[in-house]
C-alpha positions in Angstrom: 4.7 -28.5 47.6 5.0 -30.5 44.7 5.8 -28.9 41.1 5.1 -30.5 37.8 8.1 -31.6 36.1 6.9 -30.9 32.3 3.9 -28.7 32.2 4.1 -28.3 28.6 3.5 -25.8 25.9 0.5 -23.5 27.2 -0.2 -22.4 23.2 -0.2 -24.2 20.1 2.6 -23.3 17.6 0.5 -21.8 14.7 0.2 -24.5 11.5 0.5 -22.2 8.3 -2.2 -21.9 6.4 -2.3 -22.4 2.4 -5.5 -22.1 0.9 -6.2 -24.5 -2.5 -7.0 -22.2 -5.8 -10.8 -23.0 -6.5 -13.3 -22.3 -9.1 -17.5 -22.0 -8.9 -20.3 -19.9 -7.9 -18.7 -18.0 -4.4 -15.6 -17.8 -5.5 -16.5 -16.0 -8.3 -18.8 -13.9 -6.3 -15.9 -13.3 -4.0 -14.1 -12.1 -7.5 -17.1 -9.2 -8.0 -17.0 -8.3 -4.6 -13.7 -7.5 -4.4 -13.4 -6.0 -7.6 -16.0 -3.6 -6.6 -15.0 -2.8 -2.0 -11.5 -2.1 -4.1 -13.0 0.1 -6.8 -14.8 1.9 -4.8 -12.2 2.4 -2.4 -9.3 3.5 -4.7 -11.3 5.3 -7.6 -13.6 7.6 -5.3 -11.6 10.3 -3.8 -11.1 10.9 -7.8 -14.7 11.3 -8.6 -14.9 15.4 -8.9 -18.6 16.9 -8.1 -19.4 20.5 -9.0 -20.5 22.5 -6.6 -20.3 26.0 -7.8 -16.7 28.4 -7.1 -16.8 28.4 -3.7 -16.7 24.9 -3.1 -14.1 21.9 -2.8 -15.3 20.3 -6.5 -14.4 16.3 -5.1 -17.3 14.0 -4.4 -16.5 12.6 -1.4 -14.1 14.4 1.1 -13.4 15.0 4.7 -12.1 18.6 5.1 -10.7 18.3 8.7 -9.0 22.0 8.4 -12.6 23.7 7.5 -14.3 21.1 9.8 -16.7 19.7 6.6 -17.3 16.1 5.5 -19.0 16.4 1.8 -20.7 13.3 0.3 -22.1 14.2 -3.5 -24.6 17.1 -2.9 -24.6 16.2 1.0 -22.7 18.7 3.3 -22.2 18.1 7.0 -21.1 20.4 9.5 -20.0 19.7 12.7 -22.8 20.8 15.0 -24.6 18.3 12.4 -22.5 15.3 13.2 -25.3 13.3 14.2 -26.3 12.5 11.0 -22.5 10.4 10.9 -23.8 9.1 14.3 -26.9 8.0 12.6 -24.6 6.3 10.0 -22.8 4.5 12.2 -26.0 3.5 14.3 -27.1 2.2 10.4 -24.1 0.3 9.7 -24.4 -1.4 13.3 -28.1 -2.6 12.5 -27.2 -3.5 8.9 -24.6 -5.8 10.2 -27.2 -7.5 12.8 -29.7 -8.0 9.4 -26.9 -9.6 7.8 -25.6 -11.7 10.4 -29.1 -13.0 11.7 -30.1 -13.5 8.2 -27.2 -14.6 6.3 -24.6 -15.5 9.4 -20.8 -14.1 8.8 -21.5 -13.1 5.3 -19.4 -9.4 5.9 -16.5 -11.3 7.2 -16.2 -14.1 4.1 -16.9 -11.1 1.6 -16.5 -7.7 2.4 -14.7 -7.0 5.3 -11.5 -5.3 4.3 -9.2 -8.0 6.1 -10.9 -10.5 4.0 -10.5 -8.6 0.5 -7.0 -7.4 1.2 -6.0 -11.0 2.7 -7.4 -12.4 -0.8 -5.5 -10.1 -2.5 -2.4 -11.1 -1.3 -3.2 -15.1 -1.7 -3.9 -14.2 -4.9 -0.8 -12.5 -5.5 0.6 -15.4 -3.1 -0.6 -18.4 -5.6 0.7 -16.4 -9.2 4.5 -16.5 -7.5 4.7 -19.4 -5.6 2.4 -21.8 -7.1 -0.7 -23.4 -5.7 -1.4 -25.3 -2.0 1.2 -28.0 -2.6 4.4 -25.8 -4.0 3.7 -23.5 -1.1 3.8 -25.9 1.3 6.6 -27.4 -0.4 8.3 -23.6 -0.8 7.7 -23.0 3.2 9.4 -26.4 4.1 12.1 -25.7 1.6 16.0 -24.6 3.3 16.5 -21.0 2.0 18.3 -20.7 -1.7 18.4 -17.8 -3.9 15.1 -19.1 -6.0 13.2 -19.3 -2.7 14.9 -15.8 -1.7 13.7 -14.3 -4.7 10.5 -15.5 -4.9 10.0 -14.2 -1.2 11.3 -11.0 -2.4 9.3 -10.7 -5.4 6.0 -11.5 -3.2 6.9 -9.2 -0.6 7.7 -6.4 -3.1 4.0 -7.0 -4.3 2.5 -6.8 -1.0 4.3 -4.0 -0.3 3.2 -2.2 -3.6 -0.5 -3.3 -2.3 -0.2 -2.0 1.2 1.2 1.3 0.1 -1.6 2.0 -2.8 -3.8 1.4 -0.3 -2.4 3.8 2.7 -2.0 6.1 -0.6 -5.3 5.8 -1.3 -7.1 6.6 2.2 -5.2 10.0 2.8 -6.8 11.4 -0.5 -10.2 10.9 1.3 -8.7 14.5 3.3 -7.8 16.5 0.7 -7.7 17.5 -2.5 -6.7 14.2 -4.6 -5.1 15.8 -7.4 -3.3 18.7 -5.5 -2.2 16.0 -2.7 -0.6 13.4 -5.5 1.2 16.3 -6.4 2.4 17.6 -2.8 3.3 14.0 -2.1 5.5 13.3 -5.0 7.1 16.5 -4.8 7.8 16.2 -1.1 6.1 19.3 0.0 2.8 17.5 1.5 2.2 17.4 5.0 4.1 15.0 7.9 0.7 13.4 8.6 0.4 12.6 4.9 3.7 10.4 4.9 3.0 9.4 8.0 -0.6 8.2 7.3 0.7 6.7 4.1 3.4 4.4 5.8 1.2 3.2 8.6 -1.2 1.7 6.9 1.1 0.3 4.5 3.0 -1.5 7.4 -0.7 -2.8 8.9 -2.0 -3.4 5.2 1.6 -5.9 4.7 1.9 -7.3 8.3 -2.1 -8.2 8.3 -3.0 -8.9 5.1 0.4 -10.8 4.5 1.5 -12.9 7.6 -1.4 -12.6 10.0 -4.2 -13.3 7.9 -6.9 -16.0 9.7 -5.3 -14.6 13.1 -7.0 -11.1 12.4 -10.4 -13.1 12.0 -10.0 -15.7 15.0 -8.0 -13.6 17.5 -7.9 -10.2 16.9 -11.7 -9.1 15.8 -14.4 -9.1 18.6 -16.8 -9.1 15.7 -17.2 -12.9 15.7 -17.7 -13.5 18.8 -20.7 -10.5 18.3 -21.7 -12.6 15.6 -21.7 -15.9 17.2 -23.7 -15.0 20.1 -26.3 -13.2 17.8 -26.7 -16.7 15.7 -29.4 -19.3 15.6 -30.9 -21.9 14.1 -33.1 -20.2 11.9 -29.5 -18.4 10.7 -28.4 -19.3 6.9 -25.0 -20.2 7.5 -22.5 -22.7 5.8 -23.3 -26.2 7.2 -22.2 -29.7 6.6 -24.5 -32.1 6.4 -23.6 -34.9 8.8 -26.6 -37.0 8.3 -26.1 -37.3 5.0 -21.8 -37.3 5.0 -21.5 -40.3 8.0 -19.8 -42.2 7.9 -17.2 -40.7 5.9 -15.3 -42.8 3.6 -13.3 -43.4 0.5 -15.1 -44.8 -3.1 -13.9 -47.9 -3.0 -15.0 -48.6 0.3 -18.4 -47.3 -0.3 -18.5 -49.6 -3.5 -17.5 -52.6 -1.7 -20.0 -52.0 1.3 -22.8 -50.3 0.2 -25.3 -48.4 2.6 -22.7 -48.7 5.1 -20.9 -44.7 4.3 -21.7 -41.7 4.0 -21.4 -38.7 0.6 -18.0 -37.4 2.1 -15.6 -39.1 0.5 -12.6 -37.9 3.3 -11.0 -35.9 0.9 -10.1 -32.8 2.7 -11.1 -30.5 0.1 -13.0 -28.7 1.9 -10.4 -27.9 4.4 -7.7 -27.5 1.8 -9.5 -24.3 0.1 -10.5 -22.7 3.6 -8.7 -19.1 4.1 -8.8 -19.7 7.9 -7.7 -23.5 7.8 -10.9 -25.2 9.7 -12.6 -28.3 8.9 -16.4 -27.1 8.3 -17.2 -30.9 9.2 -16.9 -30.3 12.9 -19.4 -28.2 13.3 -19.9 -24.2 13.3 -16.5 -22.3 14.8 -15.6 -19.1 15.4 -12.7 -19.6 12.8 -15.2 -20.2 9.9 -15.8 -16.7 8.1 -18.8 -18.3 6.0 -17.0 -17.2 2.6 -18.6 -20.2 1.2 -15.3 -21.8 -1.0 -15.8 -25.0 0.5 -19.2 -25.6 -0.8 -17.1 -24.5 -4.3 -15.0 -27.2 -3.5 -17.4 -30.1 -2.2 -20.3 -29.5 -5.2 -17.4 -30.3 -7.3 -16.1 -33.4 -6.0 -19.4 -34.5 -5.7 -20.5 -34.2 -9.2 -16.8 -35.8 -10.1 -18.1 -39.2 -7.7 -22.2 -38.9 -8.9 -23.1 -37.6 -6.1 -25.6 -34.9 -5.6 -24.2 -31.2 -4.6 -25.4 -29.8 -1.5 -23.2 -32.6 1.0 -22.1 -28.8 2.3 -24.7 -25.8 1.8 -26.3 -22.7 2.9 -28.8 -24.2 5.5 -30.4 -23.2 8.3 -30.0 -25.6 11.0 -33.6 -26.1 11.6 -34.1 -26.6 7.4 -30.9 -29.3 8.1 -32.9 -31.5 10.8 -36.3 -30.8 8.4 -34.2 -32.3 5.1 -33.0 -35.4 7.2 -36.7 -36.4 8.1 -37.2 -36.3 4.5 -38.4 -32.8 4.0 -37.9 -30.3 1.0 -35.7 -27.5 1.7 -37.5 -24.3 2.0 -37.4 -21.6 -0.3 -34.7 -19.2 0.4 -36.8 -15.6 0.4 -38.7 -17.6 3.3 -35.9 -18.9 5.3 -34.8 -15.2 5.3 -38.2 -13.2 5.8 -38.5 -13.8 10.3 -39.1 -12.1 12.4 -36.3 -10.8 13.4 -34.7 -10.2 10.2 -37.7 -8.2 9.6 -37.6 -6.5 12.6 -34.2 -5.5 12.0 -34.7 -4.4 8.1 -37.6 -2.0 9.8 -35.6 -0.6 12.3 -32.7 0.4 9.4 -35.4 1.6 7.0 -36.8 3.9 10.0 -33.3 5.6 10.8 -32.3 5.4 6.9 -35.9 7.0 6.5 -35.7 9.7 9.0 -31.9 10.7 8.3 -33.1 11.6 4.9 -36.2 13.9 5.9 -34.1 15.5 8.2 -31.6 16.5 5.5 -34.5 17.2 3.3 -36.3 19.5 5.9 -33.1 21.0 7.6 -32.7 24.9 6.7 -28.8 25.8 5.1 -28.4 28.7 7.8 -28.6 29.8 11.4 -28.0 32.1 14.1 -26.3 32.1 17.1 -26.6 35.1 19.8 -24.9 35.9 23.0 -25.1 38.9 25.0 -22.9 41.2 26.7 -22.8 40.8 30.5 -20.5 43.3 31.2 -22.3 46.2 31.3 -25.7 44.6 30.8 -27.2 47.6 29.5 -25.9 51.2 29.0 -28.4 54.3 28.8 -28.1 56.8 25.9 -28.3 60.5 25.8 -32.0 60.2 24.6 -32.7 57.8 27.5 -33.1 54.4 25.7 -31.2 51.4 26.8 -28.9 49.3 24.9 -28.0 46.3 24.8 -24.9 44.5 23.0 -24.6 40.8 21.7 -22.4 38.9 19.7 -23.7 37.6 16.8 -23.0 34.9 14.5 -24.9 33.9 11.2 -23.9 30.4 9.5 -24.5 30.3 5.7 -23.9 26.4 5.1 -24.7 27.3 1.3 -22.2 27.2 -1.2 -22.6 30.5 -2.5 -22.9 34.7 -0.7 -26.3 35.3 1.0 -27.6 38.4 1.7 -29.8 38.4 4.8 -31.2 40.7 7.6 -31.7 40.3 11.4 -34.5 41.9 13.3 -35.9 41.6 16.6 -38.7 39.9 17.1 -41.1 40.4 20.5 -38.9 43.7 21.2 -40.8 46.6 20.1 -39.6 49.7 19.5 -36.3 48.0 19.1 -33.2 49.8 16.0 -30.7 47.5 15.9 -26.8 48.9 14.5 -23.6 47.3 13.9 -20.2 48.3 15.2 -19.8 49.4 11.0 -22.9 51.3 11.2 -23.5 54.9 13.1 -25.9 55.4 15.7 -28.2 58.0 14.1 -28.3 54.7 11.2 -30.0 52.5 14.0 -33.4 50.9 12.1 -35.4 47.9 13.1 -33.4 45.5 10.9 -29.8 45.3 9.7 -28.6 43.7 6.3 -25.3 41.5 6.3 -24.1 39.6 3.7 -22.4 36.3 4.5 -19.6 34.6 2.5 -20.4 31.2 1.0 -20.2 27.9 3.5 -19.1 30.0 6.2 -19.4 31.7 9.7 -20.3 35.3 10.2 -19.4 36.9 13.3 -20.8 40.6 14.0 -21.4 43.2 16.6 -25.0 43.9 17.2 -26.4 47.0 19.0 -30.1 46.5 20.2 -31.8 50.1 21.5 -35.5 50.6 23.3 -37.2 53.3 25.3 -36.8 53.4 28.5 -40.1 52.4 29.9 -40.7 48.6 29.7 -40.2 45.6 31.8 -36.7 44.9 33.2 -36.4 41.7 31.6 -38.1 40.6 28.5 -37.6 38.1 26.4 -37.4 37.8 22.7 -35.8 36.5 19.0 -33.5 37.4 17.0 -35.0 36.1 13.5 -32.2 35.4 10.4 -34.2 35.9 6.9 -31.9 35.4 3.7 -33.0 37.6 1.1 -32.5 35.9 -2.3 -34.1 33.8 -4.2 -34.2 30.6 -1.9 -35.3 32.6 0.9 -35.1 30.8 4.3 -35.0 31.6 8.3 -33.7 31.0 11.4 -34.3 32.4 15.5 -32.7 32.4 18.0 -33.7 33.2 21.6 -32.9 36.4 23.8 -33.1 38.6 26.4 -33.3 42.7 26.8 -32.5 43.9 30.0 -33.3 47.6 31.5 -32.5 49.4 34.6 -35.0 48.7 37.5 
């Protein structure tokens, strides 16, 4: 059998990337963007909402210990965790709108790999200098300037990652009690541990794998790519109109014979994930727009007009090189299957909300004893005994009753309550945004069916008022 003698390198040796500083429209949107995913994700778990006294007083918090996630004046417990299952079936659809109408716009704006990987280039470009000292830095033998330049970057990063794994365990507790535990060394393992994690990820991510993340790691492009077409609104280079690509001069000296693109290699020098939008779509392209920043300006520095690399839909692309205007872009958005989608999110957004709207703020839960089933008294009724437990998901005490319902005849008494105190409904009062669990007694005559079925009915008392069933069963002696 014969064996190769040089098979070669399986894998490419990765090619650093260092993305060129540029200035226009996207990148400045890019700016507001992450001004605002990073002020909304560091400023939040401060944001205090009142609640009345018996209530955690920050907007938005996930109390694991007391099983609760509050948003605002929206409590969830956890046999309601359908409504974050409805969230997450939202946020799934949205993306599908965006994606079919806009292409990878999440990825080149909002995704947290994409802010925090700015962030850092940003951070990156202030200490090293722009495209051309970092490549000169990288190539550079180590000395103590490029040592402490390295460190000082690092230090940064570091600084970054660590405000932001500081930041995501306040989401679980008490912000301003938590800072203090922390500091002080007296909060929880999981807190440091949480905390150093994601600072670690944050660094190593957002700091040396960067475009990696995007092109090798996330199965969210390749989601994206399949779900694509050419109706999409996605970055696109013109070929018609760039081909044959060539310098000034030579387009001076032979005119009609080139192309707009001038083969500088802007565009590739300002992309984050190092492609050249000129071959075609990729899965490396994260459609954050900076190299239609970069082109529109070269173009207007030659004469040229702006649009060589755009926002097009393919079909709108073959249109404009038969001569065609380019369609408005409320049109070239509004198909139907960006349509479709919006409907379908609207319906779930749509129905999430009357459900909270409609859903009552207590229940009851019931379970009867099976062991005896029944016990006859001295005055020959029959009892029954079930467990009881009354949910008061409001933020304050509610006095309610319980009766049965379909059971007549029936006194109902507590394990706190005598016998000869036995009437046909009981009052309890149940702490605020808690669980009340109780003994119930249920007594009949005698004479009735050996089975019969029938409710247990909640009614709170106050103001609000409210109710709740729940479903039993009464059994007597054959």
């Amino acid at each position: 059998m014969l064996m190769p003698t040089d098979t070669g390198d399986l894998y490419e040796k990765r090619k650093g990337v260092f993305p060129k500083a540029v200035d226009g429209f996207y990148r400045r949107l890019k700016w507001a963007i992450m001004v605002v995913t990073l002020g909304i994700y560091w400023v939040t778990p401060w944001i205090r909402w009142d609640r009345g006294p018996y209530a955690p007083d920050q907007a938005v918090l996930v109390d694991m210990a007391n099983r609760r996630f509050y948003m605002f004046d929206i409590e969830i417990w956890p046999h309601e965790f359908y409504y974050v299952a409805g969230l997450l079936v939202m946020a799934g659809v949205g993306l599908f709108l965006v994606t079919s109408a806009v292409g990878r716009a999440w990825c080149g704006y909002a995704c947290p790999q994409t802010v925090w990987t700015d962030l850092f280039q940003h951070v990156e470009r202030f200490i090293d200098g722009d495209r051309n000292a970092q490549v000169r830095l990288a190539k550079a033998r180590w000395t103590p300037s490029k040592l402490a330049r390295r460190l000082a970057k690092w230090s940064v990063w570091l600084l970054i990652g660590f405000l932001t794994g500081g930041a995501w365990i306040f989401y679980f507790a008490d912000a301003p009690t938590l800072q203090r535990e922390f500091w002080s060394g007296t909060a929880a393992p999981v807190a440091y541990g949480t905390t150093a994690l994601l600072t670690a990820t944050t660094f190593v991510l957002g700091g040396f794998m960067r475009e990696q993340v995007c092109i090798y790691m996330c199965p969210w492009p390749r989601i994206q790519t399949a779900m694509l077409d050419e109706k999409s609104l996605v970055v696109t280079y013109k070929d018609w109109r760039g081909e044959k690509r060539g310098s000034v001069k030579k387009a001076a000296a032979h005119p009609g014979e080139f192309g707009d693109c001038i083969d500088c290699d802007q565009c590739v020098a300002v992309c984050p994930t190092g492609i050249d939008i000129r071959e075609g779509p990729q899965i490396g392209c994260i459609t954050c727009a900076l190299c239609i920043d970069a082109c529109d300006k070269v173009m207007a520095q030659v004469g040229r007009p702006r649009g060589l690399i755009d926002y097009c839909t393919q079909d709108d692309a073959d249109a404009e090189k038969q001569g065609a205007k380019p369609r408005p872009v409320l049109k070239t958005l509004l198909r139907p299957r960006t349509i479709a989608y919006l409907l379908v999110w609207s319906s779930i957004g749509a129905a999430m909300l009357f459900a909270l709207g409609a859903r009552t703020r207590l229940d009851i839960a019931a379970q009867q004893d099976r062991n005896p089933i029944f016990v006859t008294l001295s005055d020959g009724a029959v009892r029954n005994a079930y467990t009881i437990k009354i949910r008061n998901m409001e933020t304050r005490p509610r006095p309610m009753t319980v009766r049965a319902e379909g059971l007549p005849g029936a006194l109902l008494w507590t394990d706190a309550m005598a016998r000869e105190q036995a009437r046909p409904a009981v009052n309890v009062t149940v702490p605020p945004d808690s669980v009340a669990k109780l003994r119930l007694y249920a007594a009949v005559p005698a004479a009735g069916p050996q089975r019969q079925d029938f409710r247990f009915v909640l009614t709170a008392t106050d103001r609000e008022g409210g109710t709740a069933s729940e479903p039993a069963r009464f059994e007597r002696p054959q």
